[in-house]
C-alpha positions in Angstrom: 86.9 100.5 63.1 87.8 97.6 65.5 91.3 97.6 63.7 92.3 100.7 63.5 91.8 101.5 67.2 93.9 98.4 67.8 96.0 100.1 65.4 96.4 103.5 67.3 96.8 101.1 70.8 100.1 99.7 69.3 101.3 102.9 67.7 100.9 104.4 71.1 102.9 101.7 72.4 105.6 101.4 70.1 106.1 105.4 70.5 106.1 105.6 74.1 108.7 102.4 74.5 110.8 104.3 71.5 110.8 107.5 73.7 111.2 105.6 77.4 114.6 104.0 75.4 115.7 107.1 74.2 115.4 108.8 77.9 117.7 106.2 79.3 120.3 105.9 76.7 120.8 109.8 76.6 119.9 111.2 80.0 119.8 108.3 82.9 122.1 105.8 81.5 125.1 108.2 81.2 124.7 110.2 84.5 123.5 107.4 86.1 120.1 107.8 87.7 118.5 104.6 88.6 115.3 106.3 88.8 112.8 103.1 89.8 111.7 100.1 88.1 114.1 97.3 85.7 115.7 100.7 83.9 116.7 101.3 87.4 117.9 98.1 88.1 119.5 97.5 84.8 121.0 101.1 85.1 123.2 99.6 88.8 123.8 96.5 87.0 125.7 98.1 84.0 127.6 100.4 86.3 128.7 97.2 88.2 129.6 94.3 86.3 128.8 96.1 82.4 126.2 94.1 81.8 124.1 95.2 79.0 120.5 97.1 79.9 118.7 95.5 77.3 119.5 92.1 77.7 119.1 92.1 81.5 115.3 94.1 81.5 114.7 90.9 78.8 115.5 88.7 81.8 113.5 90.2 84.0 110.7 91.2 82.6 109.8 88.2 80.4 109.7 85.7 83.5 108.3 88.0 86.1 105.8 88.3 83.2 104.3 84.9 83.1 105.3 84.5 86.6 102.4 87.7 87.2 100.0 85.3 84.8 100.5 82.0 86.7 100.1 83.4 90.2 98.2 86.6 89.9 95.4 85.1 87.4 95.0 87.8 85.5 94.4 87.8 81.9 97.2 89.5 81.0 96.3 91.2 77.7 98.8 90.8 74.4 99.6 94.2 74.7 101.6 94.2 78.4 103.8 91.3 76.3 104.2 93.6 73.5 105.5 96.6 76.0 107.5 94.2 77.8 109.4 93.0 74.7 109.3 96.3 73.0 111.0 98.3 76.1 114.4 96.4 75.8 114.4 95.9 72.1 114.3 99.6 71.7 116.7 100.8 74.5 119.4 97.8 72.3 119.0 99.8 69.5 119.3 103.3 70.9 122.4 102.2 72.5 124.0 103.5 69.8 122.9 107.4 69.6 125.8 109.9 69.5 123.8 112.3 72.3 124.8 111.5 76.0 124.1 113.9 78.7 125.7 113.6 82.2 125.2 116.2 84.1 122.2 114.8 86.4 120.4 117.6 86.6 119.5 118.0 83.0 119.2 114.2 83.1 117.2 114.0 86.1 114.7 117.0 84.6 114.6 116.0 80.7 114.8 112.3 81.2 111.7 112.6 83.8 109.9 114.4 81.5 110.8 112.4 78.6 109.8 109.0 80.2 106.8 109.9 81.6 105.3 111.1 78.4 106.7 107.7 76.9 105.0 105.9 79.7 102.2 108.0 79.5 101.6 106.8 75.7 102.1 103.2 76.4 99.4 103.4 79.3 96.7 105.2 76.9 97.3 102.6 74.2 96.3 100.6 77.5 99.6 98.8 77.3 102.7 98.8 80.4 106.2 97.9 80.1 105.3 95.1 82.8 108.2 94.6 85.1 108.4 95.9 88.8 104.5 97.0 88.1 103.7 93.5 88.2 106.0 92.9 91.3 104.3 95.4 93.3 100.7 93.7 92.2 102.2 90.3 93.8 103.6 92.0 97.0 100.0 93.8 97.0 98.6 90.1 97.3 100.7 88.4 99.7 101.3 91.8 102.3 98.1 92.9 101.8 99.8 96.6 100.8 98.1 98.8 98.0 99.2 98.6 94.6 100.9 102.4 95.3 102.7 101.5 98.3 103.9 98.4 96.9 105.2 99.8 94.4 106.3 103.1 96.4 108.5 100.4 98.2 110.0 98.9 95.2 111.3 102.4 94.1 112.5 103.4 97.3 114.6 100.2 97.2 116.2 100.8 94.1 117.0 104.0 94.9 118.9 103.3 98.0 120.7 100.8 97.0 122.0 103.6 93.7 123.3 105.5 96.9 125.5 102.8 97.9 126.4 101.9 94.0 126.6 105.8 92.6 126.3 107.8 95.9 123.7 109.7 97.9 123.5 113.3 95.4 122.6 110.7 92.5 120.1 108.9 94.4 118.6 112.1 95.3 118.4 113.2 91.7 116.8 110.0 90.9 114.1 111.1 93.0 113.2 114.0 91.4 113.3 111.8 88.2 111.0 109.6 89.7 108.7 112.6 90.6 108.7 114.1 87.3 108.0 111.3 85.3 105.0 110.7 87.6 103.4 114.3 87.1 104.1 113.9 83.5 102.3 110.3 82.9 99.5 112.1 84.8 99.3 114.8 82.2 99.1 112.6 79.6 96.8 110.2 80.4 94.8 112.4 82.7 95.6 115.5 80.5 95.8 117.4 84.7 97.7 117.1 87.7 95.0 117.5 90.6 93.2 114.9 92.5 90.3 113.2 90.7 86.6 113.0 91.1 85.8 109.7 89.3 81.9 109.2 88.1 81.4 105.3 87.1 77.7 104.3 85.5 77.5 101.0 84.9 75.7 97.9 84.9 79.0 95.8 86.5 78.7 96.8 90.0 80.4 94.4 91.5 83.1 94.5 89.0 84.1 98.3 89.1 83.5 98.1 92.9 86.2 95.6 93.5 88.2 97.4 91.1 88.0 100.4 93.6 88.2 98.6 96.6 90.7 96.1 96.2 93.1 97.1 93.3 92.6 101.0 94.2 92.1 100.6 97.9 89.7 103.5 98.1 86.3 103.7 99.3 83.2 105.0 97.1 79.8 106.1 97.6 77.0 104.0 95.5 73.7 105.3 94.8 71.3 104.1 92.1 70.5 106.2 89.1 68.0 105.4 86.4 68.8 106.5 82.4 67.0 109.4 81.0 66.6 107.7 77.8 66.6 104.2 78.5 65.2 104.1 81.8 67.5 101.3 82.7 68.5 101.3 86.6 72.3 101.7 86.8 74.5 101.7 89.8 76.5 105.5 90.2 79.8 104.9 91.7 82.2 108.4 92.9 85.3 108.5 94.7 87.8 110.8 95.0 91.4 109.0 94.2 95.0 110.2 94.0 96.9 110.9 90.9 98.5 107.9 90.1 95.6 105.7 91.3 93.2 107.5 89.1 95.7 106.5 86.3 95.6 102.9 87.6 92.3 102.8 87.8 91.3 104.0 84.0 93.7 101.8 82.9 91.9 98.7 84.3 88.5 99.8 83.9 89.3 100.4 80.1 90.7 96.5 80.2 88.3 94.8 81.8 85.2 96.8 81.6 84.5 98.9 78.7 80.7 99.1 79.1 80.8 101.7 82.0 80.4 105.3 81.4 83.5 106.9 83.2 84.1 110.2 84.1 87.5 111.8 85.6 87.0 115.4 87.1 89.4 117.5 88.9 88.7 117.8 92.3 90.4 120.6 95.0 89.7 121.4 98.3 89.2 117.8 99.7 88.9 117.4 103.4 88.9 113.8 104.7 90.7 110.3 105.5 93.2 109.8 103.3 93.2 113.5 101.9 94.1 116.9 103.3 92.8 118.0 106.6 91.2 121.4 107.6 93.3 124.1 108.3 
């Protein structure tokens, strides 16, 4: 049983990095959209000094790996190594396929949608492709920033500097890359696009609440619950959390806690800090 879920984790890994390579050798490597991340970066390297993607997310990712492990102090699970090696090994041998489309919009809508299932996949086999996610988890540390700004900043910075490499109508395509991959990887892991109501029972308080606090940067409401069958008191945890954080946060509840009962509802209609205000 064991194995073949760690079977189906890889699979979803392998998959998503196959379908992440393809993207960006058809759609964003020819009309050159440097939509975020080492793809990004690799994408304004080639168009510069024809250096090739692959070999240049290799030397980024691999170091800023273990530099993530040394000075974040994370266990870094097998898997981020195996989407961080996988990625550039793929997009090498995709290189090669016949199909290249240029005209950013197509590129900007079908690659979006494209890599953010791929990513999508890698995240639910509780896996990432490593990279700037882990440079926006040591800027996180050292600025005190959340983990979504950080990495909000990182993009942005990529993206400007593609409008001084490409110029300003590509950058802005690139944006709407970046969006669509990000409602897509919501789909897929969260299988909806709203806000989330997130229901943690569990017996690691302190855990899942720094989880929530200080990975997240959200606030939550605790109140203590008892089980019907077991009678064993629990803490119940709710908050209500963005997107892309409730994707976050699954991803490292699944990896660090997987005794917690979690629940992800859609929630609408939200008035309050950090959500929308009455009208």
């Amino acid at each position: 049983m064991v194995i073949s879920k760690e079977l189906r984790s890889y699979s979803l890994i392998a998959l998503g990095a196959l379908l992440v390579s393809i993207s960006y050798n058809t759609f964003l490597l020819p009309a050159k959209l440097a939509a975020g991340g080492v793809v990004g970066i690799s994408t304004l390297l080639f168009d510069l000094y024809n250096w090739t993607p692959a070999i240049v997310q290799w030397c980024i990712n691999i170091p800023v790996f273990f530099l993530g492990y040394f000075l974040l102090g994370k266990e870094f699970s097998v898997k981020t190594l195996v989407g961080t090696i996988l990625l550039p090994l793929f997009i090498g041998l995709t290189s090669y396929l016949p199909y290249k489309i240029e005209d950013p919009m197509l590129a900007a809508i079908y690659g979006g949608i494209i890599t953010g299932v791929g990513l999508g996949l890698v995240f639910r086999g509780k896996g990432s492709t490593g990279g700037t996610t882990i440079i926006g988890q040591l800027i996180k540390k050292y600025t005190g920033l959340s983990s979504g700004y950080a990495q909000m900043m990182i993009d942005a910075i990529i993206v400007i500097a593609a409008m001084f490499v490409f110029d300003l109508e590509l950058a802005l395509y690139a944006m709407i890359t970046i969006y669509i991959c990000s409602k897509v990887i919501d789909l897929v892991q969260l299988h909806s696009s709203s806000s989330k109501l997130v229901l943690i029972i569990t017996e690691n308080e302190e855990q899942v609440t720094h989880l929530i606090k200080d990975e997240i940067d959200r606030g939550f409401t605790k109140v203590w619950s008892e089980g019907g069958y077991s009678r064993n008191k629990k803490a119940l945890l709710f908050s209500v959390v963005e997107q892309s954080e409730a994707v976050y946060l699954k991803e490292l509840i699944q990896n660090r806690d997987t005794e917690s009962f979690v629940i992800f509802l859609n929630a609408s209609d939200i008035i309050g800090k950090g959500f929308s205000r009455p009208r």
